[in-house]
C-alpha positions in Angstrom: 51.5 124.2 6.4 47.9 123.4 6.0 47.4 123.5 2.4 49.7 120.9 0.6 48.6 118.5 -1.9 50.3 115.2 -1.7 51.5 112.3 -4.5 49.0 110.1 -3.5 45.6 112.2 -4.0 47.0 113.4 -7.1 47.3 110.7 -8.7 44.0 109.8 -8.1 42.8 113.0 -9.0 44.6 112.2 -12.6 43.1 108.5 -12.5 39.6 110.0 -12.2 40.0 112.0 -15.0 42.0 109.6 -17.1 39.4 106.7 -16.2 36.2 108.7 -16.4 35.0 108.1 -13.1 35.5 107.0 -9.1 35.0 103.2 -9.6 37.6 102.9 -12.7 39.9 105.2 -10.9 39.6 103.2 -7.8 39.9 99.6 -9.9 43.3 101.3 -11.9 44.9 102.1 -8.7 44.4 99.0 -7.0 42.1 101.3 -3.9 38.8 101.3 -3.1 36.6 103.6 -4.2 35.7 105.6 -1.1 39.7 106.3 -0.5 39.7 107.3 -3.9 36.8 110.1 -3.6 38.7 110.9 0.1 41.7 111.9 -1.9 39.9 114.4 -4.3 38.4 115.9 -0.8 41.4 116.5 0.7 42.8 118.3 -2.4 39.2 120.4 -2.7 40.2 121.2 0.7 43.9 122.0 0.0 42.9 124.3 -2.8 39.6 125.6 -1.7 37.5 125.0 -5.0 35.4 122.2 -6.3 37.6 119.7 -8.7 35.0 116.8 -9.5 30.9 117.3 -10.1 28.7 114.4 -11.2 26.5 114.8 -14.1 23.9 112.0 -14.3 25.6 108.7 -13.1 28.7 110.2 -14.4 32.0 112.6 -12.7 33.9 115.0 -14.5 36.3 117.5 -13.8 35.2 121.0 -12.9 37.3 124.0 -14.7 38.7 124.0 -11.4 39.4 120.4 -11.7 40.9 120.4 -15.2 43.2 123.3 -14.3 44.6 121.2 -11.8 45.1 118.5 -13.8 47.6 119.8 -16.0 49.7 120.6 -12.7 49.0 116.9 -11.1 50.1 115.4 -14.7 54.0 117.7 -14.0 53.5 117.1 -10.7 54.0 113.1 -11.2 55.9 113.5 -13.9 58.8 115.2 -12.0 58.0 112.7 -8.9 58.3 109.9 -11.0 61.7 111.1 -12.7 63.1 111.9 -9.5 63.0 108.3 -8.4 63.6 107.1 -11.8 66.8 108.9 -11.4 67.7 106.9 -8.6 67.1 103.2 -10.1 63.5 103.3 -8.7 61.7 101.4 -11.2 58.4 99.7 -9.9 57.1 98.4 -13.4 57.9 99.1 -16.9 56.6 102.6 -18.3 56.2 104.2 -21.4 56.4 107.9 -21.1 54.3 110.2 -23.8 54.2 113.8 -24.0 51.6 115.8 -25.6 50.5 119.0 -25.7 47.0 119.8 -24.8 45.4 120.2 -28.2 42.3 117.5 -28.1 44.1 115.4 -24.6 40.5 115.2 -22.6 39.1 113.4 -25.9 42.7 111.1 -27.0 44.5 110.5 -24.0 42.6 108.0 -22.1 41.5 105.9 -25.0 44.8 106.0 -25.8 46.0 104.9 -22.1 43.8 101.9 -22.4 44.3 101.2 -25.8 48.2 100.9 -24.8 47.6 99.6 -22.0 45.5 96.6 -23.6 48.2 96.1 -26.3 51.2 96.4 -23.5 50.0 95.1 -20.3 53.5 94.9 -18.8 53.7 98.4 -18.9 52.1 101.7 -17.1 51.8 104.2 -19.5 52.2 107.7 -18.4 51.7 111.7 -19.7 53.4 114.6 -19.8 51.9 117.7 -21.4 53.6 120.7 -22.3 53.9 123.1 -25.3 55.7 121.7 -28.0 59.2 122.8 -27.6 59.7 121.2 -24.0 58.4 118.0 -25.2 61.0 117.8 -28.1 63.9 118.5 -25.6 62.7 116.0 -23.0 62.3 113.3 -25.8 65.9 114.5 -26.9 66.8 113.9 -23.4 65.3 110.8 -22.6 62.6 111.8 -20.6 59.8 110.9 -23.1 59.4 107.6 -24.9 56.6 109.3 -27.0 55.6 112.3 -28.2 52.1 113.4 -29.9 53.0 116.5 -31.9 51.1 119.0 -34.1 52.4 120.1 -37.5 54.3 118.7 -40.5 57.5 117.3 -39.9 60.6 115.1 -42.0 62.5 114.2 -38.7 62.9 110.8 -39.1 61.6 109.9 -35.1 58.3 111.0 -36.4 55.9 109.0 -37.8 52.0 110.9 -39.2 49.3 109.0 -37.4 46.0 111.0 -38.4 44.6 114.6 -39.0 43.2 117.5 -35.6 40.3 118.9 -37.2 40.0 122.6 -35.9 37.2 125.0 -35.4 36.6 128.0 -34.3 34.7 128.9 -31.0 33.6 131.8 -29.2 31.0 132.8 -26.7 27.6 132.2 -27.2 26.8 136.1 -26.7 30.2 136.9 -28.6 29.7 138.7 -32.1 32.5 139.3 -34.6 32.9 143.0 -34.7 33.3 144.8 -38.6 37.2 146.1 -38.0 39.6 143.2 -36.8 38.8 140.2 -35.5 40.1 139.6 -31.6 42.0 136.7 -31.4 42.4 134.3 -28.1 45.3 132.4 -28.8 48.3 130.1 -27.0 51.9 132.0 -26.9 53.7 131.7 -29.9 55.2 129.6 -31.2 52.0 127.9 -31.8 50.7 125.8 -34.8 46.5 126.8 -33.8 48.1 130.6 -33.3 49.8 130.2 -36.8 46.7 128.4 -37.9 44.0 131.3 -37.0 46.6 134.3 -38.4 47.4 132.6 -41.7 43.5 131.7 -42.9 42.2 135.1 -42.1 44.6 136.7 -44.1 44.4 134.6 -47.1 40.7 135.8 -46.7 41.9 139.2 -46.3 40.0 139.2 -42.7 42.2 141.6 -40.3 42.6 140.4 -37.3 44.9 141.3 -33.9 45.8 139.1 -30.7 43.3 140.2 -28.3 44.1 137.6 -25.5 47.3 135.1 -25.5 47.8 132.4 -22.8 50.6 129.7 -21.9 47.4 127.2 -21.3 44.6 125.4 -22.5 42.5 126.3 -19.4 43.5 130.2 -19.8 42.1 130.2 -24.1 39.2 128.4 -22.7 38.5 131.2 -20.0 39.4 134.2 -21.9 37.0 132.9 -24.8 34.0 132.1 -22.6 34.6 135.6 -21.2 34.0 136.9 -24.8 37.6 138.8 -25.6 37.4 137.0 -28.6 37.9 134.0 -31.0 39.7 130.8 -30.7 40.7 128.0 -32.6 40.8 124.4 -30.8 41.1 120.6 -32.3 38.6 119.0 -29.7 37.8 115.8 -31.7 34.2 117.0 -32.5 33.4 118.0 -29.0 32.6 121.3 -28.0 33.5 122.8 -24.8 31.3 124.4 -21.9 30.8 127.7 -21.9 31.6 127.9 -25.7 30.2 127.7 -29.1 31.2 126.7 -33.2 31.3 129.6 -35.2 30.4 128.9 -38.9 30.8 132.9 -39.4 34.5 132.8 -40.1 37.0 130.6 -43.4 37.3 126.5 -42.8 40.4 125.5 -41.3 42.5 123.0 -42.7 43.0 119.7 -40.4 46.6 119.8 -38.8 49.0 116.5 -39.3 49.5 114.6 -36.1 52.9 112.9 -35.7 54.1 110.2 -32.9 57.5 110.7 -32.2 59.7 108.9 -30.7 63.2 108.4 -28.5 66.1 107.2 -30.3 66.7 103.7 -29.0 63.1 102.6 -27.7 62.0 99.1 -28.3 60.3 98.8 -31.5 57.5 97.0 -30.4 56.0 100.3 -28.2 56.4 102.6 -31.0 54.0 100.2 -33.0 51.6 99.6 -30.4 51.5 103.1 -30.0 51.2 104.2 -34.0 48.6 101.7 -34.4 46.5 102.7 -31.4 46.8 106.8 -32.1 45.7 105.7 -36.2 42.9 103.7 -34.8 41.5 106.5 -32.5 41.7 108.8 -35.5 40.6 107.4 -37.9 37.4 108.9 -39.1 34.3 107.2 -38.7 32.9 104.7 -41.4 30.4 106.4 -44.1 27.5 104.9 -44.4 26.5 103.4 -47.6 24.4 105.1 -50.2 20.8 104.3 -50.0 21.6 102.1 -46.7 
């Protein structure tokens, strides 16, 4: 079969996105940085579309890039378990789901902020909607989990405040009857968001476009079937734009959870370095 993508260039493929670029990707992984840039060929080949592009003196993922990401990030997930289950153990890890809400702008500071405070270990993601992660940190397949939404569970600890806002099309203009909605699958705490503060503004509104994904939202948006609410950290995606037509949103809690029995020292590392990363930036003092 000519089309398969292996192990190997996927996980560069999720070291160039985690580390921002060929060189850091090729540093991480211990490769140089021509085999790392051979392995995102061979999976452009394998797949037939553009994954990487460079933009100035910097690479990024394509839409075509990103979409494959989320798979590559399973995709070594379930490799990794596998040998896991075995008692294939190379180095220590810490394993921390999240869904996709704001990963592009948290997770790799918050690799190398881990990384930094646990050098012994390799820290590595799983994302998925909410409920899977809960049952594989019930299970003991995640150390960690970054969740979405008020919570009393006792493996959860709050560690900052998502910010959301809504975004559209550029061309996209909110029609006078209900408002079309692009939206995750329910259950969803952005979904539950959107519904709940139009309708204490008395706004109507209806799901015009649903998705399992954060790449399908994103492409249903840009393709103007309607309005979505994302936490991306302050930074706005391509192909979309703020609306300041429609009610605030209230931040959502954040809470790090975490497996019964894991070393206390990771799940402090780990609260500390999430707080740090959201923690709003300094005001600057009157008159300075």
């Amino acid at each position: 079969m000519a089309n398969v993508m292996d192990i190997v260039p996927l996980r560069s493929l999720v070291a160039v996105a985690d580390r921002g670029g060929f060189q850091r990707a090729a540093t991480h992984l211990h490769l140089s940085q021509a085999a790392v840039s051979q392995h995102v060929r061979r999976l452009e080949a394998a797949t037939g579309r553009r994954l990487v592009e460079r933009v100035g003196r910097r690479s990024r993922l394509t839409a075509d890039g990103n979409h494959l990401l989320g798979y590559a990030r399973q995709i070594l997930a379930l490799h990794d378990e596998s040998l896991r289950g075995f008692g294939v153990e190379t180095e220590a890890t810490v394993a921390i789901g999240s869904t996709e809400h704001a990963a592009a702008q948290l997770l790799p500071p918050l690799t190398a902020a881990l990384e930094a405070c646990l050098p012994d270990h390799r820290v590595r993601f799983r994302l998925d909607r909410g409920t899977a992660l809960r049952e594989a940190l019930a299970a003991g397949r995640l150390d960690l989990a970054l969740l979405l939404g008020a919570t009393d569970d006792p493996r959860a600890t709050p560690v900052g405040e998502l910010e959301l806002t809504w975004y559209s099309a550029p061309t996209w203009t909110r029609p006078t009857g209900r408002v079309p909605l692009v939206a995750f699958d329910s259950p969803c705490a952005l979904r539950t968001s959107a519904l709940d503060t139009l309708a204490a503004h008395d706004i109507p509104a209806e799901i015009g476009a649903e998705a399992t994904q954060l790449a399908g939202v994103h492409a249903a948006t840009t393709a103007g079937l309607g309005v979505a609410v994302l936490a991306t950290l302050g930074s706005t995606p391509e192909g979309l734009t703020p609306r300041t037509d429609l009610p605030p949103l209230a931040p959502l809690p954040l809470y790090l959870w975490h497996r019964h029995g894991l070393p206390q020292e990771v799940t402090t590392h780990a609260i500390a370095s999430t707080r740090q990363l959201l923690q709003p930036p300094p005001q600057l003092a009157r008159g300075a």
